[in-house]
C-alpha positions, 0 to 999 in steps of 0.5 A: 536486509539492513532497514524496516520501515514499521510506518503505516501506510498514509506516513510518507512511505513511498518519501521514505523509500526513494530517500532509503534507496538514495542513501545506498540501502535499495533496493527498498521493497515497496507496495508498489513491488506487489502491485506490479506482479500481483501473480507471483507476489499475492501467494507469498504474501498469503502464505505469510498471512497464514504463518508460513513467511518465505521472507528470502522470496519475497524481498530477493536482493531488497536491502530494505523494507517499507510500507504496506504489506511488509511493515505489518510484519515488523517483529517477525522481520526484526527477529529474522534480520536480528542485524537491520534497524527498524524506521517507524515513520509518523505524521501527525494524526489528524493529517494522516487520517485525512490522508488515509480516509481519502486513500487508502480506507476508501479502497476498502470501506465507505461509498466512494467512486474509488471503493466502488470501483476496487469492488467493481474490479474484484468481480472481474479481476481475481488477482484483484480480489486476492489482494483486497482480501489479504490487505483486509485481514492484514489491515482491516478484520478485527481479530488479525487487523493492525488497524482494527476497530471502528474507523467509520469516525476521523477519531477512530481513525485516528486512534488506530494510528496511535495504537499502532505507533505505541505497539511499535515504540514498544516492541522495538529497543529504542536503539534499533527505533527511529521515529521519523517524521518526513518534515524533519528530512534527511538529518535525523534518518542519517545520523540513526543510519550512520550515512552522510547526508545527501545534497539534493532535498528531500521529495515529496511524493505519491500525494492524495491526487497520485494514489486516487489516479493509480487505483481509480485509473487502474480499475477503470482500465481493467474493467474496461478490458473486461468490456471489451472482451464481452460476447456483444450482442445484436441489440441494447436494453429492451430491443433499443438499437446500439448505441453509437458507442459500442457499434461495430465500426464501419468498414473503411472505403 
């Protein structure tokens, strides 16, 4: 492991990743790495949320590290990987509330189509229910959160942010620390990691719209397997006749 990235989740991470693998430190292990293998990856991330880290299997032959769940981890990370330098990416704090209250917050609080349907997909979905469960005490609970407190208000939203960003600032020496934002691009980032600087420009990605069609599109698809799987029955609410929709379909002529 030769990179950490203490950046919270909303800060231009999965940016951050695509550039870190772009300059010869990938693979970069990723939220996107847990999602796509919650069976094998949610004990591991359990197991380091009770105090019993496996960091050679959970990251394998990763060469860096960002994002949600494993940025949570930072110190614990910097003394195992006494060698790696340690990336804190920032956005300003306004910007990355909107960010995170239209995301990643809305997966697990307020009224939104996506939270209830996150909630929705707990009920059928276990793995599902895991994995809310684990971010919630990495991210959200008060006594083990690293956002915790009131974020119902844009400024208490944003007050977790900066409370996290100090935490890190002080807790990492400042010649292992980068704070970057991805607004100032490749320069600043290669010169801490002593690479050359790419030709190609930085990307923007996984904006608001891309994060709302992932989760919501991802709950709707495992909830409609859930209905399709379902015992039918012979009427509909109340003895009214099926509807078009969820008849049988017709034996072909």
């Amino acid at each position: 492991m030769k990179v950490i990235g203490a950046g919270l989740p909303r800060s231009a991470t999965t940016t951050q990743m695509f550039a870190l693998e772009t300059l010869g430190f990938g693979p970069c292990y990723h939220m996107r790495d847990l999602l796509a293998d919650l069976e094998g990856g949610l004990p591991l991330w359990e197991a380091a949320a009770e105090g019993k880290p496996d960091w050679e299997r959970i990251f394998g032959e990763a060469r860096s590290t960002v994002d949600w769940p494993s940025a949570r981890y930072f110190e614990a990370l910097m003394e195992y990987y006494p060698r790696a330098k340690v990336i804190l990416s920032a956005r300003d704090g306004d910007d990355w509330a909107n960010s995170m209250r239209k995301t990643v917050w809305a997966v697990y609080k307020g009224h939104s189509v996506m939270h209830h349907m996150c909630e929705a997909r707990a009920v059928v979905d276990p793995l599902w229910q895991r994995y809310m469960d684990v971010m919630t005490h990495m991210t959200w609970d008060d006594d083990t959160g690293a956002l915790a407190g009131d974020t119902t208000t844009h400024e208490g939203l944003v007050a977790a942010m900066e409370r996290w960003h100090a935490h890190v600032v002080r807790t990492v020496p400042s010649d292992r620390l980068l704070v970057w934002n991805p607004a100032d691009g490749w320069d600043p980032m290669c010169d801490f990691l002593e690479v050359a600087v790419p030709a190609e420009p930085m990307p923007r990605l996984n904006d608001t719209n891309s994060f709302r069609e992932g989760i919501v599109g991802g709950a709707i698809d495992i909830i409609n397997e859930w209905w399709d799987a379902r015992e039918r029955p012979d009427s509909g609410l109340h003895g009214a006749p099926l509807s078009a929709t969820v008849q049988e379909p017709a034996e072909p002529q």
